[in-house]
C-alpha positions as CSV (number, residue, x, y, z in Angstrom):
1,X,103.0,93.5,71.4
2,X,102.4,94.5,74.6
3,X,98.0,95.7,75.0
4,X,97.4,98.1,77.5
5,X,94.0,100.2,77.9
6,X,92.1,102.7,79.5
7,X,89.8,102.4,82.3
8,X,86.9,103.9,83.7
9,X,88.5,104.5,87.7
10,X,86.7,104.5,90.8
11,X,89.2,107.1,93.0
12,X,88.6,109.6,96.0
13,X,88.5,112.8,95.8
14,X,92.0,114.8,95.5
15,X,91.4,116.3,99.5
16,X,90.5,112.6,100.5
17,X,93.5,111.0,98.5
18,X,95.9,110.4,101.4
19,X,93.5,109.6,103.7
20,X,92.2,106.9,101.9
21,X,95.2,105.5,100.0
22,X,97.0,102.6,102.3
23,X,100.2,100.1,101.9
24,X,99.2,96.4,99.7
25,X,97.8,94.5,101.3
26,X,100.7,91.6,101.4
27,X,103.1,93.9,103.2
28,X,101.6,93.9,106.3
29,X,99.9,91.0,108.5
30,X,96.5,90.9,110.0
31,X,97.8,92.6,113.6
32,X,99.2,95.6,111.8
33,X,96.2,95.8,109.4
34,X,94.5,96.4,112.7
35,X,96.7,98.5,114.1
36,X,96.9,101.1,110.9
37,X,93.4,101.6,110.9
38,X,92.9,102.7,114.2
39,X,91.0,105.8,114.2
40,X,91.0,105.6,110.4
41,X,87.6,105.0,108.6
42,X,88.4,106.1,105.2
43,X,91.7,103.7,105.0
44,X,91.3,101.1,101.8
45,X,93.0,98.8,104.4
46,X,89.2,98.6,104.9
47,X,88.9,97.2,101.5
48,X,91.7,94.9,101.0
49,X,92.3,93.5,104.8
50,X,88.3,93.5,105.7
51,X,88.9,91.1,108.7
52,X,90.2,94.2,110.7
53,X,86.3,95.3,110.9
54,X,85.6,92.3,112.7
55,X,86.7,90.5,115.6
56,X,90.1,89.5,116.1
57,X,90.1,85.9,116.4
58,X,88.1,85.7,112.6
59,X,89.3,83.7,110.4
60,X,91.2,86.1,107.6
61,X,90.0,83.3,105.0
62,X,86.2,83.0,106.4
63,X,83.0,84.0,104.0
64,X,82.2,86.8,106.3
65,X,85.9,88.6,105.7
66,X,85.1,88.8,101.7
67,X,82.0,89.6,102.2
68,X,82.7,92.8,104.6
69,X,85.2,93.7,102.1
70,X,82.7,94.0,99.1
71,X,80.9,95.7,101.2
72,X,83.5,98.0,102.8
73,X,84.0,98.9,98.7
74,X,80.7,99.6,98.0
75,X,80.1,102.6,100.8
76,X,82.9,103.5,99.9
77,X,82.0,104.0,96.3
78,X,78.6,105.5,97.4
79,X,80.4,108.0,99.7
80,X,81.0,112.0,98.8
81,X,84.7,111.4,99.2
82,X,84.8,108.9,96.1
83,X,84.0,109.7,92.4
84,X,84.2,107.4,89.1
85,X,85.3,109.0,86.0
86,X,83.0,109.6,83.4
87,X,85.4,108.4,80.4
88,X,88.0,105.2,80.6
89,X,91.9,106.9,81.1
90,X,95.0,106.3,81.7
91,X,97.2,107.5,84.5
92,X,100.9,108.4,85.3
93,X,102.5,107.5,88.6
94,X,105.2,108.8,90.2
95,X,107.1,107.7,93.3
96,X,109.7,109.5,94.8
97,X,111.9,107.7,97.5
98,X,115.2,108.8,99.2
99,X,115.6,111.3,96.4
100,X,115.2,108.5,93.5
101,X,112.2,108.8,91.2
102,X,110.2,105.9,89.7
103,X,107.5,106.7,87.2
104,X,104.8,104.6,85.5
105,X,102.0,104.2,83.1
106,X,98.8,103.2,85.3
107,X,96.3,101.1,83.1
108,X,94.4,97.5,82.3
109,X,96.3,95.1,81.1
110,X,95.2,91.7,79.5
111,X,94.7,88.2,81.3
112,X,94.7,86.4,78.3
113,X,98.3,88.0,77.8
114,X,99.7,86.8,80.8
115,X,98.4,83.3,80.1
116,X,99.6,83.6,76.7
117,X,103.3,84.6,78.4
118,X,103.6,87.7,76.7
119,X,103.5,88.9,80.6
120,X,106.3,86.7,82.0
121,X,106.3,85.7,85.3
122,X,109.3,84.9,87.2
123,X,107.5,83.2,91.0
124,X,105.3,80.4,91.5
125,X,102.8,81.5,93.5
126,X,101.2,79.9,96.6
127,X,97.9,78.5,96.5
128,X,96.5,79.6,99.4
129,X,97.0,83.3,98.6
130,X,96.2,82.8,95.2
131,X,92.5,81.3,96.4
132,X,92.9,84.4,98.9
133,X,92.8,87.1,96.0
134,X,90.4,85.4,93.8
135,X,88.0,85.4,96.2
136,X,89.0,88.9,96.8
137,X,87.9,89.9,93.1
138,X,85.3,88.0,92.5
139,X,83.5,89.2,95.8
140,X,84.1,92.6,95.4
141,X,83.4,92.6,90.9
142,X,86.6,94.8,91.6
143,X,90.5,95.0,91.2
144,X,91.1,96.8,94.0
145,X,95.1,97.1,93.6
146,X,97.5,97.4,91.0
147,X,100.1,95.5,90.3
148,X,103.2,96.3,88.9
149,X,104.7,95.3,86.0
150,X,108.1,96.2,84.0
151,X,109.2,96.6,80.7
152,X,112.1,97.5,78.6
153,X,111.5,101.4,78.4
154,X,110.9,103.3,74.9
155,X,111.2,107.0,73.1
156,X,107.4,107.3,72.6
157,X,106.6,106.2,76.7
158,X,108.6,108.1,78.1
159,X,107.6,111.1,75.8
160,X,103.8,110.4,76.9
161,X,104.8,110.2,80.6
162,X,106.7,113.8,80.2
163,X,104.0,115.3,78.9
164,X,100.9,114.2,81.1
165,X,103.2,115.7,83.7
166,X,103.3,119.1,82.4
167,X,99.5,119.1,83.9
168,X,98.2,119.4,87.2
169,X,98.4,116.3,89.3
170,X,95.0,114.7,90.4
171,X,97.2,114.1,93.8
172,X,100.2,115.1,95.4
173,X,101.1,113.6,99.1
174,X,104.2,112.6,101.1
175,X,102.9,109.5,103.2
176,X,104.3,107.5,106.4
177,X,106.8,106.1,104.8
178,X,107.8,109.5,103.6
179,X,107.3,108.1,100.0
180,X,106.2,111.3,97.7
181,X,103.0,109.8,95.5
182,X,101.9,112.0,92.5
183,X,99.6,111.1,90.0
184,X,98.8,112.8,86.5
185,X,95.8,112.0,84.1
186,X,96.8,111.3,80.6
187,X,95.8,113.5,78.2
188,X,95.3,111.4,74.8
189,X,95.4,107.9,76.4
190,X,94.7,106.0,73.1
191,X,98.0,108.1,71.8
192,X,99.9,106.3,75.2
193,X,98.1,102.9,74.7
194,X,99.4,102.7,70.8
195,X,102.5,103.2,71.6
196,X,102.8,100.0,73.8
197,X,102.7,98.4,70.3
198,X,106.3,98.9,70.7
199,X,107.0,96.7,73.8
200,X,107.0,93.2,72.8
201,X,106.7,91.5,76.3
202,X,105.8,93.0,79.9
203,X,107.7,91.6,83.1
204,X,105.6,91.1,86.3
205,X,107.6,92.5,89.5
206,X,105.5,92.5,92.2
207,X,101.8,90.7,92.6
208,X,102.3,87.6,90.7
209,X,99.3,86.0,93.1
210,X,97.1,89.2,92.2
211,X,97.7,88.7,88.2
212,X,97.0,84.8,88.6
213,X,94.0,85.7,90.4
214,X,92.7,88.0,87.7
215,X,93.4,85.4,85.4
216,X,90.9,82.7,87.0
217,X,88.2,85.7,87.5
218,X,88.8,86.0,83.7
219,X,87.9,82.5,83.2
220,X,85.3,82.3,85.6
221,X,83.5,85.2,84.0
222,X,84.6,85.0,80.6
223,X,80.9,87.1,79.6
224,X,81.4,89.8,82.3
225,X,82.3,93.5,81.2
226,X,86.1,94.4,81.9
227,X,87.1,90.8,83.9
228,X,89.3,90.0,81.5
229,X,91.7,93.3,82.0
230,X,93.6,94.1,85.3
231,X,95.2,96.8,86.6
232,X,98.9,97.5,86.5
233,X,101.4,100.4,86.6
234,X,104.2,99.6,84.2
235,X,107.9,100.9,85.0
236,X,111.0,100.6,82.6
237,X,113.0,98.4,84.3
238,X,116.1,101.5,83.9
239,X,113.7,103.0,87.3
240,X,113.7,100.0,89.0
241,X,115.5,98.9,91.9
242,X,115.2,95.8,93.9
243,X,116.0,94.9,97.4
244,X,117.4,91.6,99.0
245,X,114.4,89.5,100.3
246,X,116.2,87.8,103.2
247,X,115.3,84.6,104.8
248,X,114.9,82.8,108.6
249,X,114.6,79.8,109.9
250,X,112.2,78.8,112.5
251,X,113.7,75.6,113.9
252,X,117.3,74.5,113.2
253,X,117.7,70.9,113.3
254,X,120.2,70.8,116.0
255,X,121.6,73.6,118.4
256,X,123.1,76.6,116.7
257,X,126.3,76.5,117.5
258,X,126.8,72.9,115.7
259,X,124.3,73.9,112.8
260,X,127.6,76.5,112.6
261,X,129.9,73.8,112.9
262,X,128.4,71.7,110.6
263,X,128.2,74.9,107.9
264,X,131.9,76.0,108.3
265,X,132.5,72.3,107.8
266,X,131.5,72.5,104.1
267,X,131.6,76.0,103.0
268,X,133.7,79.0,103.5
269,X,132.3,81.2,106.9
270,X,133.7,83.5,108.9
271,X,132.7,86.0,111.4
272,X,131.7,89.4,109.9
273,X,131.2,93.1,111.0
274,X,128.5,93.4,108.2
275,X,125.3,92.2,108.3
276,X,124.6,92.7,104.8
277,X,126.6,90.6,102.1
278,X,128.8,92.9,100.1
279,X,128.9,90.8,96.9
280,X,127.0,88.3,95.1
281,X,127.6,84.5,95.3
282,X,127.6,85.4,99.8
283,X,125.3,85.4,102.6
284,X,125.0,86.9,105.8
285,X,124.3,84.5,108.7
286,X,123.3,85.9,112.0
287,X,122.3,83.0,115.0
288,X,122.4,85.5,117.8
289,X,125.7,85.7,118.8
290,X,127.2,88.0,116.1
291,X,126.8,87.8,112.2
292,X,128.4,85.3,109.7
293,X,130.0,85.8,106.1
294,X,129.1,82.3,104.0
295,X,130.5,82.3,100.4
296,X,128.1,79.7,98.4
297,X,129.7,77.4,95.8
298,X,129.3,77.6,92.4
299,X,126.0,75.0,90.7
300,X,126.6,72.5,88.3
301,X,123.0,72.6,87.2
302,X,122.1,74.3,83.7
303,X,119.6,76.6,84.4
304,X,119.6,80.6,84.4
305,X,118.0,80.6,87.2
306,X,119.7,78.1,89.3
307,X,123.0,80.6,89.3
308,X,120.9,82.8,91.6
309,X,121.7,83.7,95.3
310,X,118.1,82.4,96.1
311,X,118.3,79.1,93.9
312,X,122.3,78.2,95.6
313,X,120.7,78.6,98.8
314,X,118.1,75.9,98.4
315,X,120.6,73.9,96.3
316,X,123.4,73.9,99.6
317,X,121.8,74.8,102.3
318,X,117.6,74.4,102.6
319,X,117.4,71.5,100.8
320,X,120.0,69.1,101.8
321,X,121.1,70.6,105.6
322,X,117.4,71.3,106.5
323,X,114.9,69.3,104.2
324,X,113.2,72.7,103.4
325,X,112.4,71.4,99.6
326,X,109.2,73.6,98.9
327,X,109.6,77.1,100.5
328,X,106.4,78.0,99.3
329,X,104.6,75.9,102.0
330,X,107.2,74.6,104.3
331,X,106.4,75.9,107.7
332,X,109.8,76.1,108.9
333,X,111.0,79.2,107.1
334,X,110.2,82.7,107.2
335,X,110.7,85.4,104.4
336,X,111.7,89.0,105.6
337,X,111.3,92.1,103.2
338,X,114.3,93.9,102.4
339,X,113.0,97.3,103.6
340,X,112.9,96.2,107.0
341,X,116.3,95.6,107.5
342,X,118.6,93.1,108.9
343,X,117.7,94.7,112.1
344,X,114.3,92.7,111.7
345,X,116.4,89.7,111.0
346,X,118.3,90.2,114.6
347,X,115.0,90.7,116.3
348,X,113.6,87.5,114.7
349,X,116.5,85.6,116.5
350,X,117.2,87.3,119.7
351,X,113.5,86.9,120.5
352,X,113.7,83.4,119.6
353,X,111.1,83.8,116.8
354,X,113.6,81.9,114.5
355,X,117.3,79.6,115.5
356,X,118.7,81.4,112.3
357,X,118.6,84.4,110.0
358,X,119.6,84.9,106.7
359,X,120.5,88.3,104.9
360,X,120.8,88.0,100.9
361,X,122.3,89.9,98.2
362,X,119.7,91.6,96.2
363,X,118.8,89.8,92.7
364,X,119.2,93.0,89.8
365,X,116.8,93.9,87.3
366,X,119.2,92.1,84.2
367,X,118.6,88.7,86.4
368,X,114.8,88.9,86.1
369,X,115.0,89.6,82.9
370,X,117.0,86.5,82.5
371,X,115.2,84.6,83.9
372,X,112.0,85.3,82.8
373,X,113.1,86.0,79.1
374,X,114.7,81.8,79.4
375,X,110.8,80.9,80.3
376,X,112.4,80.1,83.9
377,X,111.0,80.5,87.5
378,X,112.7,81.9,90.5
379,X,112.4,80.4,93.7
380,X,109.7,81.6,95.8
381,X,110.6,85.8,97.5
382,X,113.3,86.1,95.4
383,X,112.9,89.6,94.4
384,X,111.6,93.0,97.0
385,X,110.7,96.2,94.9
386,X,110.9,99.4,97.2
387,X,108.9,101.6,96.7
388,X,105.3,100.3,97.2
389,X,102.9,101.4,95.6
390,X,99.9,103.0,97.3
391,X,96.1,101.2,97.2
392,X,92.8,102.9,96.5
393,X,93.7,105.2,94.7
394,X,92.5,103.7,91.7
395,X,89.9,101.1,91.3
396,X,89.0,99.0,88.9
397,X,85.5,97.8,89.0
398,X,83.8,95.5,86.7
């Protein structure tokens, strides 16, 4: 039984909304942090990347970056453009992207639940971002952005969600990315929260190092009001849709053209006009001179999550041919969201950034749930959900 509960939200005002709401933190780097907020005071890139209100060569791990950002919140919580609702609620969310809709249940969900595993993970996170965002939390007494989480969709939700959408929406607004974000207040949100009773576990998606930080804040303040609850939007996993989270490598251990040698030596490759791969099981390879069609064998290991495109690649390729054994920390390879295209992949190469790119076929929703269901992990970036959602608009503080 999955818990999910109300909350008492910190949000801006409805004509401050798009101003104010910005992309997750984790999508962008420092230098494009700085770059969005230019000539943008009210952005919660303010809140969540704090090092862009100080000098550039700062440290985006130093004291003074959490600090600002705890601060940053504050003003912006004691500002006439933010409110805090008088009564805990919950919240639907709607995202609208290249004419497909994706709607959710915003709420709190429970740390102890995803410690107990009844929210599955499907990623080992990284420690250094994991210290990143606890430090984050407990700076700021705040969770500052959602995560989002999935789940196998029932009658009664989806009832709920039609019906909070009959009312007027608290905000309404097409951003940058052209992404339409609308969302409702629930009307009889212990009605909604009941009817979770039916969902027996909860999938994470996307912000597995933002739910293991809120679990260590719930540890570390086990006495403090509402650290023991995050914030989440919950999809069914029927609205879902997942992108290919493609892969480059810095520094090939010899020149490309025998790194291609050596590859068409023990796997099927072959020039392609496609840079994406068509079916599962291939990749695209592109080392600047044109891209590459590579059909990966089949593994002889017994987990559900070694049959993944992901797991095959560190199985044949990263592990033995380039000693990359922990992609989580190893230096040498880069991870390249979906949504920006194998044209980012090309750019990567031809400005020598990387010897080699690598475009994947997209893991699908029934493979998560695999995975995670079999009390497996995935390797590390195996999975891009498109849309985003937005940050600020909601706040959790505690």
């Amino acid at each position: 039984m999955a818990t999910v509960r109300p909350f008492r939200a910190l949000r801006p005002q409805p004509d401050s909304a798009q101003e104010v709401a910005s992309v997750p933190y984790d999508v962008i780097n420092s230098a494009e942090a700085r770059e969005m907020v230019e000539g943008k005071p009210d952005s919660f890139l303010h809140v969540i990347r704090p090092e862009v209100d100080l000098p550039e060569d700062v440290d985006e791990h130093a004291d003074d970056v959490y600090t600002k950002g705890a601060e940053n919140l504050a003003a912006f919580a004691e500002s006439s453009k933010f409110l805090e609702e008088s009564e805990p609620a919950l919240y639907v969310y709607r995202l609208i992207m290249n004419g497909r809709t994706q709607t959710g249940i915003f709420g709190l969900v429970s740390a102890a639940e995803y410690d107990a595993d009844l929210i599955l993970k499907h990623e080992k996170t990284r420690p250094d971002k994991e210290d990143d965002r606890t430090k984050h939390i407990l700076t700021q007494r705040a969770h500052a952005e959602p995560v989002m989480l999935t789940y196998r969709g029932t009658d009664d939700i989806d009832e709920a969600v039609y019906t909070a959408m009959e009312l007027e929406p608290l905000y309404d607004f097409k951003a940058s990315d052209f992404v339409q974000h609308t969302i409702w207040k629930i009307g009889d949100p212990e009605a909604v929260a009941n009817s979770f009773g039916e969902v027996e576990v909860l999938y994470v998606a996307d912000g597995h190092h933002r739910c293991a930080a809120a679990s260590r804040v719930a540890k570390e303040l086990p006495d403090a009001e509402g650290a023991q609850h995050f914030m989440a939007v919950l999809f069914p996993m029927e609205d879902m849709e997942i992108l290919p989270y493609n892969r480059a490598i810095i520094k090939l251990p010899v020149g490309k053209q025998r790194f291609l040698d050596q590859l068409s030596h023990r796997f099927d490759v072959e020039e392609s006009y496609f840079a994406e791969p068509e079916e599962p099981g291939t990749l695209g390879l592109y080392l600047g001179d044109g891209w590459y069609r590579l059909r990966l064998p089949d593994t002889e290991r017994d987990g559900v999550a070694d049959t993944l495109d992901v797991a095959r690649l560190g199985e044949f390729i990263l592990e033995p041919m380039l000693g990359i054994t922990d992609p989580r920390t190893d230096k040498n390879i880069l991870f390249v969201g979906g949504i920006r295209g194998t044209s980012e992949l090309e750019r990567l190469v031809d400005s020598d950034e990387a010897d080699m790119a690598i475009s994947m076929y997209p893991t699908s929703p029934d493979e998560l749930l695999d995975v995670s269901d079999a009390g497996e992990l995935m390797p590390p970036k195996s999975t891009w959900f498109e849309p985003k959602l937005r940050s600020g608009l909601l706040v959790h503080r505690f």
